[in-house]
N, C-alpha and C positions, 0 to 999 in steps of 0.2 A: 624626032626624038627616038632615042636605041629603047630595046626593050628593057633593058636595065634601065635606065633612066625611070623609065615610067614607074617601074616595081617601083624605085626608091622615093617617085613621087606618093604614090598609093599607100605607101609605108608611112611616107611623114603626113599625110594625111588622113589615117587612120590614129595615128599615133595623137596627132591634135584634137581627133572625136575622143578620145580615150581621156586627155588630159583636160581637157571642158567637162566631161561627166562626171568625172571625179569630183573636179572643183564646185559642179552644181550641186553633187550628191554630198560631200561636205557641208554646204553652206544649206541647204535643205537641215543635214541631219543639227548642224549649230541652233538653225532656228527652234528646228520642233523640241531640242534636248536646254535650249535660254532658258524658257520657265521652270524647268525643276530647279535650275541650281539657283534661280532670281530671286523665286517664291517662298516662303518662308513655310516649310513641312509645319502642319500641323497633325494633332492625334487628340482625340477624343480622352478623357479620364473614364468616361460612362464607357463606352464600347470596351475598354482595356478590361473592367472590373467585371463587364459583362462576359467577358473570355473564359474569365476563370469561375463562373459563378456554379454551383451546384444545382441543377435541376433538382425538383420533387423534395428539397431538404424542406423541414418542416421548420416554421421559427418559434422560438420557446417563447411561455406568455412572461412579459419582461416584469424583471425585478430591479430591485431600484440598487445599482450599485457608485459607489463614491467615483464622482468623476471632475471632480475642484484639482483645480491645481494644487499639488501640494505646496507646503512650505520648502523653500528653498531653503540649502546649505549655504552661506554666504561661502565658504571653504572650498565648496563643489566647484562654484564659477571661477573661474581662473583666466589669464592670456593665453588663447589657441594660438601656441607655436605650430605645432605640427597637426593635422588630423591623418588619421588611419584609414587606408580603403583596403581594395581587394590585390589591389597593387601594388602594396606596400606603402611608406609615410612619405608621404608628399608635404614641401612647406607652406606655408601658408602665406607669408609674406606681412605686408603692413597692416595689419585688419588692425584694427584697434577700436575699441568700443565705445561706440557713438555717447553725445552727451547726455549726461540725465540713467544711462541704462552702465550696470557692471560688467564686466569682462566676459567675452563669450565663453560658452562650455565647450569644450570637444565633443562630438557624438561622430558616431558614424554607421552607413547601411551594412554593416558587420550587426551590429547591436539591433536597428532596425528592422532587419529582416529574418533574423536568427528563431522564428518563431512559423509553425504552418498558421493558417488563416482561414474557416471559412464562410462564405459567404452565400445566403438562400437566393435564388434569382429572383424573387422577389422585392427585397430592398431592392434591388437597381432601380425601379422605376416608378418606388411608392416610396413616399414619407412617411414612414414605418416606424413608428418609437422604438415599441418591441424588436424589430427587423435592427435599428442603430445599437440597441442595447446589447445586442447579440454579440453583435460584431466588435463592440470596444470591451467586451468581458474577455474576449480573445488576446486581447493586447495585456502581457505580460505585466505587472506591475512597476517593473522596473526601466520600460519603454513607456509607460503611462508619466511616470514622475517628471518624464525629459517636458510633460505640458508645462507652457508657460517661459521657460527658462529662454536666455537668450543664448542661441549656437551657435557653431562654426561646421561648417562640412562639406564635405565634396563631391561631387559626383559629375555626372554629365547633362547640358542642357538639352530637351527638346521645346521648343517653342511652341504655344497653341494662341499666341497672341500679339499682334503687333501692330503698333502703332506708327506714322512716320519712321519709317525704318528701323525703331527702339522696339526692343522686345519687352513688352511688360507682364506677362502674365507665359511662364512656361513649367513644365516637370523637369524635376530636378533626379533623373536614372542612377542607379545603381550601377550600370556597366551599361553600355554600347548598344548589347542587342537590338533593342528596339530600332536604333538610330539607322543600324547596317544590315541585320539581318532578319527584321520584320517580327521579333523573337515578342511577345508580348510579356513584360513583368508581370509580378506579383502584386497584389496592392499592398505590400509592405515593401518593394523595391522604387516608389516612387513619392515623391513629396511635390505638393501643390505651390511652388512658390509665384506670391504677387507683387509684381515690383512698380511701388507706388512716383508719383513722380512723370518724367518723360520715359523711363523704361533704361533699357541696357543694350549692351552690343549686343548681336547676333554671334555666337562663338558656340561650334560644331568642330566634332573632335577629337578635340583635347578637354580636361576634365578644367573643370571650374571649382571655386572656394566660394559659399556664401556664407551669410551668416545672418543673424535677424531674430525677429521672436517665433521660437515654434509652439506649432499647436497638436496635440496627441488626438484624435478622435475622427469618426465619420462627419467626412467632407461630403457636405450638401451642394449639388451643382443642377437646379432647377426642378426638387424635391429627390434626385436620385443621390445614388450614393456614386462617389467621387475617386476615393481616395480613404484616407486615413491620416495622413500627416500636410500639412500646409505649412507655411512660413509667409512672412510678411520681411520683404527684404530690408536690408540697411546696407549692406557694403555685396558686393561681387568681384572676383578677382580670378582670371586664367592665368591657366597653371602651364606653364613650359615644359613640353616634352624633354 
């Protein structure tokens, strides 16, 4: 064998170490990178509220303010053709409003979140009347009235919950951040929605339409504070880019 020959031997067989490395360093990296995209992200409601919470703030000794659902406009409730987001009016599609219940209202985190918020670190992790009372005297009047009513509205899923591959219990975002770039919300950029039943598809994003009964006020999640707004689902519906 010429010494050329050899080189060309030592070539194509370096060249095969190179092409098996590759393919192990691939299928290595497939494996270790399967469970993120398999496993269903979850996110804490308590750790996110805990983000934003005010050290050393003191909580006022509470007073008793009206917190009943108001009376509903029958005129208010309407068919949620369109709802409103940050990105302009997206349709909504078939939603139509389950039996026994009126037509859903339009809201949206334009409305919800239009307001600062704060919260003593304390409520996070006590059952606090005074500490709840604080915190829904903060909520606008006009964001308080949406208690009760049955919505429509859109945003983005994160999941904290799932069942046989059904998601039944996740936040309903305001925008993405969270989802993409770790950005933690507000506790008025999130709604606690529970979807009763077997649950829903898994759908990351692209935004989503739900609708259902909301709730205005401090969401209790194991005596902390949660949240602020929850929903009990009826209809869910993705929204095509």
């Amino acid at each position: 064998m010429t010494k050329k020959e050899r080189q060309k031997k030592a070539e194509a067989a370096d060249n095969r170490r190179a092409m098996i490395a590759s393919v192990v360093g691939l299928s290595v990296g497939i494996a270790l990178c399967a469970p993120a995209f398999l496993t269903v992200p979850t996110a804490s409601p308590r750790q996110m509220v805990l983000a934003h919470t005010v050290k050393g703030a003191k909580i006022k000794p509470a007073i008793q303010i009206n917190t009943e659902t108001p009376a509903r406009n029958p005129a208010a409730l309407r068919s949620a053709d369109t709802v409103s987001s940050d990105k302009g009016t997206a349709s909504l599609g078939p939603l139509q409003a389950t039996s026994g219940k009126p037509s859903y209202r339009e809201i949206s985190f334009q409305e919800l979140s239009a307001f600062p918020i704060m919260v003593a670190e304390e409520v996070v992790d006590h059952d606090s009347t005074a500490g709840f009372l604080q915190v829904t005297r903060q909520i606008p009047s006009n964001v308080r009235a949406f208690n009760g009513d049955y919505i429509a509205m859109q945003g983005f899923m994160l999941p904290t919950k799932a069942v046989d591959g059904k998601v039944t219990e996740f936040l309903l975002l305001k925008n993405q951040g969270m989802c993409c770039y770790g950005t933690v919300p507000q506790i008025n950029e999130w709604v606690n929605v529970h979807a009763a039943g077997k649950g829903v598809k898994l759908v990351m994003d692209v935004p989503v339409t739900i609708s259902g009964t909301f709730r205005v006020g401090p969401v209790r999640e194991s005596g902390s504070l949660a949240g602020i707004y929850e929903l009990d689902l009826d209809q869910m519906r993705e929204i095509s880019k």
